[in-house]
N, CA, C and O atoms as a Maestro MAE file, in Angstrom:
{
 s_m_m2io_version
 :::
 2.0.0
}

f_m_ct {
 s_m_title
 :::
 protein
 m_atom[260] {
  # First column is atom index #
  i_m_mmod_type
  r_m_x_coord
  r_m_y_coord
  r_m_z_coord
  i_m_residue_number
  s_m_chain_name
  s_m_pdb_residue_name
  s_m_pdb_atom_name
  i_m_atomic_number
  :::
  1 25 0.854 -1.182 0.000 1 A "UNK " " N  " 7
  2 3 0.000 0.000 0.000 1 A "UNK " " CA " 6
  3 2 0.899 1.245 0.000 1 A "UNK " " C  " 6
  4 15 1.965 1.326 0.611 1 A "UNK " " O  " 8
  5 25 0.242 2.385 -0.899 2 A "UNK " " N  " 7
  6 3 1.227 3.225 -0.738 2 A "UNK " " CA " 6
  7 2 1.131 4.295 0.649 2 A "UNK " " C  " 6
  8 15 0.210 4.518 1.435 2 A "UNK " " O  " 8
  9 25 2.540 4.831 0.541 3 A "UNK " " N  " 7
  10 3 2.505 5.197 1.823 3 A "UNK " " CA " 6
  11 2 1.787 6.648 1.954 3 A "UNK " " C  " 6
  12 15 2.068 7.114 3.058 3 A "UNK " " O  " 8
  13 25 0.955 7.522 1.204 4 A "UNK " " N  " 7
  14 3 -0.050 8.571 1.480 4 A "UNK " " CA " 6
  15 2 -1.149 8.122 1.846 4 A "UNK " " C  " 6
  16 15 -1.858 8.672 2.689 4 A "UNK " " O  " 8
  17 25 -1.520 6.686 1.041 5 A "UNK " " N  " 7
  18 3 -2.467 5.668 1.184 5 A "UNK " " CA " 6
  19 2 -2.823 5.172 3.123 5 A "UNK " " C  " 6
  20 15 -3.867 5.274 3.768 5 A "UNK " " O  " 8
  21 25 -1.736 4.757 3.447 6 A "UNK " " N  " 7
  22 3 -1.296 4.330 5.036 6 A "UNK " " CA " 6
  23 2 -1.523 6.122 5.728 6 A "UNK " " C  " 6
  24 15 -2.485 6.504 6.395 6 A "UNK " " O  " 8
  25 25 -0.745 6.657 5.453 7 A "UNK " " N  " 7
  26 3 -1.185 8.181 6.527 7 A "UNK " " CA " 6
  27 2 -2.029 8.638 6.315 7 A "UNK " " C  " 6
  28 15 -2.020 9.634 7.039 7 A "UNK " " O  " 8
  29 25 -3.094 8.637 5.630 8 A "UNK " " N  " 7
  30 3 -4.454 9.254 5.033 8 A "UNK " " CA " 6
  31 2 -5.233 8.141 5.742 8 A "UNK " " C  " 6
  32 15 -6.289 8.510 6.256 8 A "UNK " " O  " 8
  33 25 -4.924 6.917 5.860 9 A "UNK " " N  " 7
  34 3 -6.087 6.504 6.590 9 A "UNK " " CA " 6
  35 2 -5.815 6.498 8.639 9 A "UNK " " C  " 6
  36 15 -6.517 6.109 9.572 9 A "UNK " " O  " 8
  37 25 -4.841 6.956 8.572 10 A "UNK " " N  " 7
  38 3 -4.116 6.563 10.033 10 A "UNK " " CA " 6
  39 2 -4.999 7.621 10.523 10 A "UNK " " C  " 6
  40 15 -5.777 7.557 11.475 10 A "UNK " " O  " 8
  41 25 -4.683 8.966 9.449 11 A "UNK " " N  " 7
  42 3 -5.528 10.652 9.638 11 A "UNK " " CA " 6
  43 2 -6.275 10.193 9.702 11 A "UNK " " C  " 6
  44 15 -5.844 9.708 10.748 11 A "UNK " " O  " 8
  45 25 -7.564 9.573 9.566 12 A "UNK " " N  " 7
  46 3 -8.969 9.600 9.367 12 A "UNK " " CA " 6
  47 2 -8.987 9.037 10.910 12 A "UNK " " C  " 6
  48 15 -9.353 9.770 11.828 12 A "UNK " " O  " 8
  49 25 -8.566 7.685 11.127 13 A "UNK " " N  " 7
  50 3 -9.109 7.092 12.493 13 A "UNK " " CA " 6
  51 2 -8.602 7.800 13.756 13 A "UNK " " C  " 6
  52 15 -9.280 7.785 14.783 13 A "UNK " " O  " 8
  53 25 -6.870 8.707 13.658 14 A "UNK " " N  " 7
  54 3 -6.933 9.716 14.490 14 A "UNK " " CA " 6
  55 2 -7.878 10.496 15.017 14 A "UNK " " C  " 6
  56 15 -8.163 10.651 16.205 14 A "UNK " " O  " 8
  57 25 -8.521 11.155 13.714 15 A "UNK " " N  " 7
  58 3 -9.502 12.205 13.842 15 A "UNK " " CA " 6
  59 2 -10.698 11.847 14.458 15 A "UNK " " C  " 6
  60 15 -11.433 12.633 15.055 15 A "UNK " " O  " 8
  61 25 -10.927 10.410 14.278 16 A "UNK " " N  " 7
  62 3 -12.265 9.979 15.043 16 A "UNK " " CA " 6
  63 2 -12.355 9.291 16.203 16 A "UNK " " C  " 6
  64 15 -13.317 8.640 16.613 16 A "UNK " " O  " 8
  65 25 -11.277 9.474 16.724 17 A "UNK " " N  " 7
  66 3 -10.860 8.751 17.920 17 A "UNK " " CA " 6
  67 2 -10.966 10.030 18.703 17 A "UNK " " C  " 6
  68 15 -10.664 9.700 19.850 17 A "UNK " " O  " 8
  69 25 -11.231 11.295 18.687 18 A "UNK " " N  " 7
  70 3 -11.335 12.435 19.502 18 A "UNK " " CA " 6
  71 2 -10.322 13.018 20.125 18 A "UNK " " C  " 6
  72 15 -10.316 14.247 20.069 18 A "UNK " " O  " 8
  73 25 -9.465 12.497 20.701 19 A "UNK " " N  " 7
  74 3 -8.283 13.198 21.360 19 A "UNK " " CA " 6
  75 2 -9.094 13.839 22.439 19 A "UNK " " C  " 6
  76 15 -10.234 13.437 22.670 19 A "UNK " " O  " 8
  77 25 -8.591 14.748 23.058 20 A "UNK " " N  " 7
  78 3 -8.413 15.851 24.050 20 A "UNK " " CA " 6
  79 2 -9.600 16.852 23.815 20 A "UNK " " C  " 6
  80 15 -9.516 17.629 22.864 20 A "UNK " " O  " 8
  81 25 -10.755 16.875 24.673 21 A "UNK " " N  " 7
  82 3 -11.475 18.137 24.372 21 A "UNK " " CA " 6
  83 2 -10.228 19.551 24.932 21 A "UNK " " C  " 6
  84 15 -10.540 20.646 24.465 21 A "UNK " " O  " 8
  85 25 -9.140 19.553 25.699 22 A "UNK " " N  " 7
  86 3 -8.365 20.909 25.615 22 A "UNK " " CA " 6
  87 2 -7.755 21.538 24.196 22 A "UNK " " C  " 6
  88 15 -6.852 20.982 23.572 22 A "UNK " " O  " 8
  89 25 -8.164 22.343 23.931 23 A "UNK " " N  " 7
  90 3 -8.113 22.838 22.716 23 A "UNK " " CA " 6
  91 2 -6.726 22.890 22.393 23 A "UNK " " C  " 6
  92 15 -6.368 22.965 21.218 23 A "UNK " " O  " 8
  93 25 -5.681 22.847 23.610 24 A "UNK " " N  " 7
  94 3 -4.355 23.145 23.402 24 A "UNK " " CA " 6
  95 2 -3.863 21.690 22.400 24 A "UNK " " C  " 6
  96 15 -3.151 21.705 21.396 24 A "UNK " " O  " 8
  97 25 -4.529 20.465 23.084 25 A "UNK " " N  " 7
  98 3 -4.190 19.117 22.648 25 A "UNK " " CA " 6
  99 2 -5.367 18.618 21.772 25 A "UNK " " C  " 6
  100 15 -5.616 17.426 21.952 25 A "UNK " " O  " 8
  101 25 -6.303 19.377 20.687 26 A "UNK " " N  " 7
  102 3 -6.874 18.693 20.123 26 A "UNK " " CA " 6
  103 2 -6.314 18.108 18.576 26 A "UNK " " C  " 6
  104 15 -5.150 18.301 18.222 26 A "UNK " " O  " 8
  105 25 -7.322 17.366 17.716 27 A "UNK " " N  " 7
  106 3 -6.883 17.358 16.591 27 A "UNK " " CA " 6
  107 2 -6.161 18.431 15.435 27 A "UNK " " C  " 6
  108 15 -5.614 18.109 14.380 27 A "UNK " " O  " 8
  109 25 -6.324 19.604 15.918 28 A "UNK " " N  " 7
  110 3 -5.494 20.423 15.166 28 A "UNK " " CA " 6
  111 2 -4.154 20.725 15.895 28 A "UNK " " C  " 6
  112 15 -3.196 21.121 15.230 28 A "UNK " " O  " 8
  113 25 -4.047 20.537 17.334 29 A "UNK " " N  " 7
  114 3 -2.802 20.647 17.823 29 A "UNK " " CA " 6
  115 2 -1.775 19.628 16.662 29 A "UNK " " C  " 6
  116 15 -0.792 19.886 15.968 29 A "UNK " " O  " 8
  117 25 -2.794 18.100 16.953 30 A "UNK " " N  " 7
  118 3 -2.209 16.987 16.161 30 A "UNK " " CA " 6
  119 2 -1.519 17.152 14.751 30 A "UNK " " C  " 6
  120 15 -0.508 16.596 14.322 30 A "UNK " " O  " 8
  121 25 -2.381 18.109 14.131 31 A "UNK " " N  " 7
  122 3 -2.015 18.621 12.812 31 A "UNK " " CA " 6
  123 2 -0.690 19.387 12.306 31 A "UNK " " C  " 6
  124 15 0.152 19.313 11.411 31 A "UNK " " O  " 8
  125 25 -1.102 20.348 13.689 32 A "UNK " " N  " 7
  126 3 0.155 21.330 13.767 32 A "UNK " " CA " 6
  127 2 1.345 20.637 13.885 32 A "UNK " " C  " 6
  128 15 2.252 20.952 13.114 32 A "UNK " " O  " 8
  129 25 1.550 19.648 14.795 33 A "UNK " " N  " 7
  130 3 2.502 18.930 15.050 33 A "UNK " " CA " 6
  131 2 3.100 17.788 13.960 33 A "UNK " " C  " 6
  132 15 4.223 17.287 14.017 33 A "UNK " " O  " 8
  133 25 2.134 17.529 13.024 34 A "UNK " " N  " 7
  134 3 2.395 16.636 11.823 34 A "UNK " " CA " 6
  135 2 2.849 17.791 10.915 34 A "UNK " " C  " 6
  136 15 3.776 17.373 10.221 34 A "UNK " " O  " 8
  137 25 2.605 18.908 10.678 35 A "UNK " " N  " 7
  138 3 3.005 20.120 9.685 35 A "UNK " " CA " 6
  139 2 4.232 19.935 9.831 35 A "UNK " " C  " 6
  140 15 4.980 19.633 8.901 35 A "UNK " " O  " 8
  141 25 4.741 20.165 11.533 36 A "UNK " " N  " 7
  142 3 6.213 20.928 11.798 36 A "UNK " " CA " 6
  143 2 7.179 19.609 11.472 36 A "UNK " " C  " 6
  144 15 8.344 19.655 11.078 36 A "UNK " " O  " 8
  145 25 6.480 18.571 11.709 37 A "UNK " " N  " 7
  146 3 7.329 17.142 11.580 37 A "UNK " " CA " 6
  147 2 7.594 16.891 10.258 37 A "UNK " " C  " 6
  148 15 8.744 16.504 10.051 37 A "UNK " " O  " 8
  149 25 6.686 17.022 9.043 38 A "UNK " " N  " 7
  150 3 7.231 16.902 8.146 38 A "UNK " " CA " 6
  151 2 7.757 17.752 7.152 38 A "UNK " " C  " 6
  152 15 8.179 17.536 6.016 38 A "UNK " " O  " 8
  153 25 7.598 19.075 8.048 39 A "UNK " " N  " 7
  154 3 8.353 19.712 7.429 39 A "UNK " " CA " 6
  155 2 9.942 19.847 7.992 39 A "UNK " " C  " 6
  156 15 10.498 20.836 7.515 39 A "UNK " " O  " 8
  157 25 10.747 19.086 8.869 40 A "UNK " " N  " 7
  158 3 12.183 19.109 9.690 40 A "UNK " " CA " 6
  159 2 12.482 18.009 8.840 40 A "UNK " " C  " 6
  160 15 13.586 18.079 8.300 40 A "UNK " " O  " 8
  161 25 11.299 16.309 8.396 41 A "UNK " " N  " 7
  162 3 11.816 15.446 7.796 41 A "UNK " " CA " 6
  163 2 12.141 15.708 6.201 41 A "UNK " " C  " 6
  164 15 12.642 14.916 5.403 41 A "UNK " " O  " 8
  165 25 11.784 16.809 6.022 42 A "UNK " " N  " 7
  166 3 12.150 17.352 4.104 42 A "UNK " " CA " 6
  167 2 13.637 17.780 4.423 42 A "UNK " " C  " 6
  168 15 14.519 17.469 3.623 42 A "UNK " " O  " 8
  169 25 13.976 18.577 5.721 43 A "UNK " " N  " 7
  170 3 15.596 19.005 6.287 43 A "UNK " " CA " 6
  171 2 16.134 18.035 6.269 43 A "UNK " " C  " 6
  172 15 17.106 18.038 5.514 43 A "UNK " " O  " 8
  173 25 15.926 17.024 6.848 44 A "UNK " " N  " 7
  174 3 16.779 16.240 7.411 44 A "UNK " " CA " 6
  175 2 16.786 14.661 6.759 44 A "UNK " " C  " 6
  176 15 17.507 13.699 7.022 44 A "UNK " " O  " 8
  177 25 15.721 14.815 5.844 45 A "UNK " " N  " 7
  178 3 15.703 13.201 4.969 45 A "UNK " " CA " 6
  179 2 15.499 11.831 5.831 45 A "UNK " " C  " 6
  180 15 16.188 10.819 5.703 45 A "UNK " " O  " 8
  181 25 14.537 11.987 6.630 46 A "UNK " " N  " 7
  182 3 14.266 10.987 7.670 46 A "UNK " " CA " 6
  183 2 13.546 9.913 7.084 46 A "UNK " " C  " 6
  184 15 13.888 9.570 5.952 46 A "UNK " " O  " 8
  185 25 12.653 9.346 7.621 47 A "UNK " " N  " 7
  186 3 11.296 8.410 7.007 47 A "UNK " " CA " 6
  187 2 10.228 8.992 7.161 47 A "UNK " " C  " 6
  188 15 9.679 9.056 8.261 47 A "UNK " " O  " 8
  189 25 9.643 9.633 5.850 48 A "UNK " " N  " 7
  190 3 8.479 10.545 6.030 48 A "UNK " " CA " 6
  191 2 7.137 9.495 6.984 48 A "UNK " " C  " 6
  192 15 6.422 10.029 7.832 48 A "UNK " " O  " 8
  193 25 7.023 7.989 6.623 49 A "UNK " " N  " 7
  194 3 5.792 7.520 7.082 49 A "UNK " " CA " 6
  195 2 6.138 7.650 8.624 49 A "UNK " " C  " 6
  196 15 5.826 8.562 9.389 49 A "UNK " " O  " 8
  197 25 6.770 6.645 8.846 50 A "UNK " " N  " 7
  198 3 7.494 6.888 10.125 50 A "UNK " " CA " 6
  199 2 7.336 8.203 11.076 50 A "UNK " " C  " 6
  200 15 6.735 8.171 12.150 50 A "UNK " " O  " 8
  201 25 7.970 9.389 10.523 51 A "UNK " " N  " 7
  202 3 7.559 10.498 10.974 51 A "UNK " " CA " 6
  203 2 6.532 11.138 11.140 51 A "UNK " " C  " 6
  204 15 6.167 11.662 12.192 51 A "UNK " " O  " 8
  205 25 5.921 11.143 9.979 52 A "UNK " " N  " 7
  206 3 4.314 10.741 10.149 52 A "UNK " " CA " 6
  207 2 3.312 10.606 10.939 52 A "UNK " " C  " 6
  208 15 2.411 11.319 11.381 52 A "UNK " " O  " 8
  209 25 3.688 9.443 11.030 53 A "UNK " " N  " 7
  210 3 2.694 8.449 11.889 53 A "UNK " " CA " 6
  211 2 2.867 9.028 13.525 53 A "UNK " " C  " 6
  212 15 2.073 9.217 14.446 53 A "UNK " " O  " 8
  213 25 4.405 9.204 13.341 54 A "UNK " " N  " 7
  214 3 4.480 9.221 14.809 54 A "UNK " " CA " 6
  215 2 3.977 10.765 15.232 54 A "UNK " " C  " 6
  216 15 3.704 11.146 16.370 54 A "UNK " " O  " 8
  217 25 3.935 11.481 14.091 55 A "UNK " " N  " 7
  218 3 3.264 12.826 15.006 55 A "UNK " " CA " 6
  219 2 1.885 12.523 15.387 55 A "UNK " " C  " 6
  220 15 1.295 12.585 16.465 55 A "UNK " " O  " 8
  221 25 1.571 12.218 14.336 56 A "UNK " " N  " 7
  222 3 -0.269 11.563 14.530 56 A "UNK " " CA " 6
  223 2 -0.458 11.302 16.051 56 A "UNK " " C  " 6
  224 15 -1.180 11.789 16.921 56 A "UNK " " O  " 8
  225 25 0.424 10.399 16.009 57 A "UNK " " N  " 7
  226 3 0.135 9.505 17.507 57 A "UNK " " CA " 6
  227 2 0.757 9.731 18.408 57 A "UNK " " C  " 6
  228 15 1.092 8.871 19.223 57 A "UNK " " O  " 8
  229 25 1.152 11.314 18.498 58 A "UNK " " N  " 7
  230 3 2.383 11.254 19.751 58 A "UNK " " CA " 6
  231 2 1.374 11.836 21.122 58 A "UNK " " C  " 6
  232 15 2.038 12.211 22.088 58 A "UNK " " O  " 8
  233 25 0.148 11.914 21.235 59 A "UNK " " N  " 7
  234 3 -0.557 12.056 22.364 59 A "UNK " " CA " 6
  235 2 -1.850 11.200 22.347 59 A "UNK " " C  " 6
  236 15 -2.990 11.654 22.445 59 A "UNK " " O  " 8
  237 25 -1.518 9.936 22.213 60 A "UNK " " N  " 7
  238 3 -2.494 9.001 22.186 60 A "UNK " " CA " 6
  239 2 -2.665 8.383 23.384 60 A "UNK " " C  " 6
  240 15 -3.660 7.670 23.514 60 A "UNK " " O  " 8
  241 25 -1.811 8.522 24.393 61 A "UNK " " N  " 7
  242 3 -1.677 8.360 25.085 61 A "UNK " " CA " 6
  243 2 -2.493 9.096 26.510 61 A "UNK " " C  " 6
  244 15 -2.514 8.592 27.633 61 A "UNK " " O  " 8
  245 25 -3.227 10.602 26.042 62 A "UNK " " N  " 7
  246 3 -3.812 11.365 26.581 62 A "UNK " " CA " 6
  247 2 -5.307 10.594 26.609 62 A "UNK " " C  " 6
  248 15 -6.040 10.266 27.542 62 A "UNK " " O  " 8
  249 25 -5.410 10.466 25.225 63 A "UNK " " N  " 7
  250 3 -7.041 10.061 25.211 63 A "UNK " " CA " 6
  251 2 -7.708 8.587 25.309 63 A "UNK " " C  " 6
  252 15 -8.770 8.011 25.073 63 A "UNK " " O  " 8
  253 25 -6.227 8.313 25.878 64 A "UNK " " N  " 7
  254 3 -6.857 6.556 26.262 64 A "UNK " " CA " 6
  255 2 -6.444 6.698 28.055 64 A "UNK " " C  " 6
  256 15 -6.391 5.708 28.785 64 A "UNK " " O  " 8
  257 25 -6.178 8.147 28.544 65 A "UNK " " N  " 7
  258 3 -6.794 8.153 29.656 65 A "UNK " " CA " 6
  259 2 -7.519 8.381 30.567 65 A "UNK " " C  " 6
  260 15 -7.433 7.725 31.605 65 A "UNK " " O  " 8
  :::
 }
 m_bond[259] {
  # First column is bond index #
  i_m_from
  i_m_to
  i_m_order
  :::
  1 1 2 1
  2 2 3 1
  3 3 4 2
  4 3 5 1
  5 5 6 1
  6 6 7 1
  7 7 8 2
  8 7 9 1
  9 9 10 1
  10 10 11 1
  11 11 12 2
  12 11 13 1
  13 13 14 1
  14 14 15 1
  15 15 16 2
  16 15 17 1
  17 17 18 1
  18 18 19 1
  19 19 20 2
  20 19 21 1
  21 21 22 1
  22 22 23 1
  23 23 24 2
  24 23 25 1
  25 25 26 1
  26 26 27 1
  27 27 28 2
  28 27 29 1
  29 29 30 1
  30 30 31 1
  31 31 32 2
  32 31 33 1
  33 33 34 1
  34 34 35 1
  35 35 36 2
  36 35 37 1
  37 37 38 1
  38 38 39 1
  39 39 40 2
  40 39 41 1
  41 41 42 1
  42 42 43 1
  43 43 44 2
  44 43 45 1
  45 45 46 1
  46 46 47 1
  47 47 48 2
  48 47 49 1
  49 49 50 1
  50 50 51 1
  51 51 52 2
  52 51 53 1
  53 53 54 1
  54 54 55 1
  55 55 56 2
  56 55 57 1
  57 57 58 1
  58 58 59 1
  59 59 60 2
  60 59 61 1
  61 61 62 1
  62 62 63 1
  63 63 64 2
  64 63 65 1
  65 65 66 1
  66 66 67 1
  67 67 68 2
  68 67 69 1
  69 69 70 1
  70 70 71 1
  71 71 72 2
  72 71 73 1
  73 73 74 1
  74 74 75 1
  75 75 76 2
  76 75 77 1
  77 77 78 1
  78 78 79 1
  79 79 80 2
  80 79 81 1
  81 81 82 1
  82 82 83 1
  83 83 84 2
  84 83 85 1
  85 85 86 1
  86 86 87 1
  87 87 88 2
  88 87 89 1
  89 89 90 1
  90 90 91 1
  91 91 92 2
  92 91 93 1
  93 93 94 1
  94 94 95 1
  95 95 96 2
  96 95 97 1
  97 97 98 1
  98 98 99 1
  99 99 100 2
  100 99 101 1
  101 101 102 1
  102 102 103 1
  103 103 104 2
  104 103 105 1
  105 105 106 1
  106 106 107 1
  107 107 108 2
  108 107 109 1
  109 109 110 1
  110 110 111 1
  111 111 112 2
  112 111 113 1
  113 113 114 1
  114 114 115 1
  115 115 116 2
  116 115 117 1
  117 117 118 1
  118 118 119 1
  119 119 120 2
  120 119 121 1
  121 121 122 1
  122 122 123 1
  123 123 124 2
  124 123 125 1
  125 125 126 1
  126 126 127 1
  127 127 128 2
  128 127 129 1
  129 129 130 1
  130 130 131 1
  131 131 132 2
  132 131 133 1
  133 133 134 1
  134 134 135 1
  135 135 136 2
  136 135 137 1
  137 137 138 1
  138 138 139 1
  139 139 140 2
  140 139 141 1
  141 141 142 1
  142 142 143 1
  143 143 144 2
  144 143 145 1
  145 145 146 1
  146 146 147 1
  147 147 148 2
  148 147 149 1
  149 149 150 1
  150 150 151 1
  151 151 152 2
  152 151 153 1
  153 153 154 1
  154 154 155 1
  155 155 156 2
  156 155 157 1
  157 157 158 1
  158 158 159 1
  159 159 160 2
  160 159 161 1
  161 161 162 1
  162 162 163 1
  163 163 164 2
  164 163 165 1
  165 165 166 1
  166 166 167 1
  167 167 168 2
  168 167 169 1
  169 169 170 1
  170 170 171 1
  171 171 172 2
  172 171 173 1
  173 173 174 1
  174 174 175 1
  175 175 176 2
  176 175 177 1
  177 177 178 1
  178 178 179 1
  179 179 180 2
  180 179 181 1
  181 181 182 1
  182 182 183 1
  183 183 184 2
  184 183 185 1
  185 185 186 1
  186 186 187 1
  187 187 188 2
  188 187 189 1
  189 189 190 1
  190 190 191 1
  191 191 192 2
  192 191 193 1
  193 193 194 1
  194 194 195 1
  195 195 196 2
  196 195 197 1
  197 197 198 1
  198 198 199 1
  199 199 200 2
  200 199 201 1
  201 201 202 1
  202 202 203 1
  203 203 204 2
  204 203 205 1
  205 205 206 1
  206 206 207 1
  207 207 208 2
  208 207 209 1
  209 209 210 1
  210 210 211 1
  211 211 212 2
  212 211 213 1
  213 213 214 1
  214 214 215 1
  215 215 216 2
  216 215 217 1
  217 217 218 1
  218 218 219 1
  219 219 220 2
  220 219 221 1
  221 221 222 1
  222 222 223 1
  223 223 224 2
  224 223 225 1
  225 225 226 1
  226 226 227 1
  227 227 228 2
  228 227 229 1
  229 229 230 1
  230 230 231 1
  231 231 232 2
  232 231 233 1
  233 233 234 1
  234 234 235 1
  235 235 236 2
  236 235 237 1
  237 237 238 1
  238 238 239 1
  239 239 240 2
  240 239 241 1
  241 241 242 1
  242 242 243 1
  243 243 244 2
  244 243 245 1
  245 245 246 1
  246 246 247 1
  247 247 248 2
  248 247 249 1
  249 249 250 1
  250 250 251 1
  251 251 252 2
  252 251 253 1
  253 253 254 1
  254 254 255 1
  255 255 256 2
  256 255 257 1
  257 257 258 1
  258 258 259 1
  259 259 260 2
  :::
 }
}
């Protein structure tokens, strides 16, 4: 599968999984934080999915508590 294919759907179930009603940590925080990530991995030639993914999910941890 290609890999816009894989982060386009990762985005979708992020988004419906709710996150954080604090506005500081909601889905657009999430966004913001996927912007800035892939835009350091165009600097630095990292693994865009990888990087990716992991902004997606770097406070998933909030809303599964």
């Amino acid at each position: 599968m290609e890999e816009k294919i894989i982060f386009e759907k990762i985005e979708k179930e992020v988004e419906l999984f709710g996150y954080s009603k604090d506005p500081s940590h909601d889905f657009y925080h999430i966004l913001r934080v996927v912007k800035l990530s892939l835009f350091l991995q165009k600097k630095e030639c990292g693994n865009k999915l990888v990087i990716g993914t992991s902004a997606l999910l770097h406070d998933l941890h909030q809303a599964l508590a």
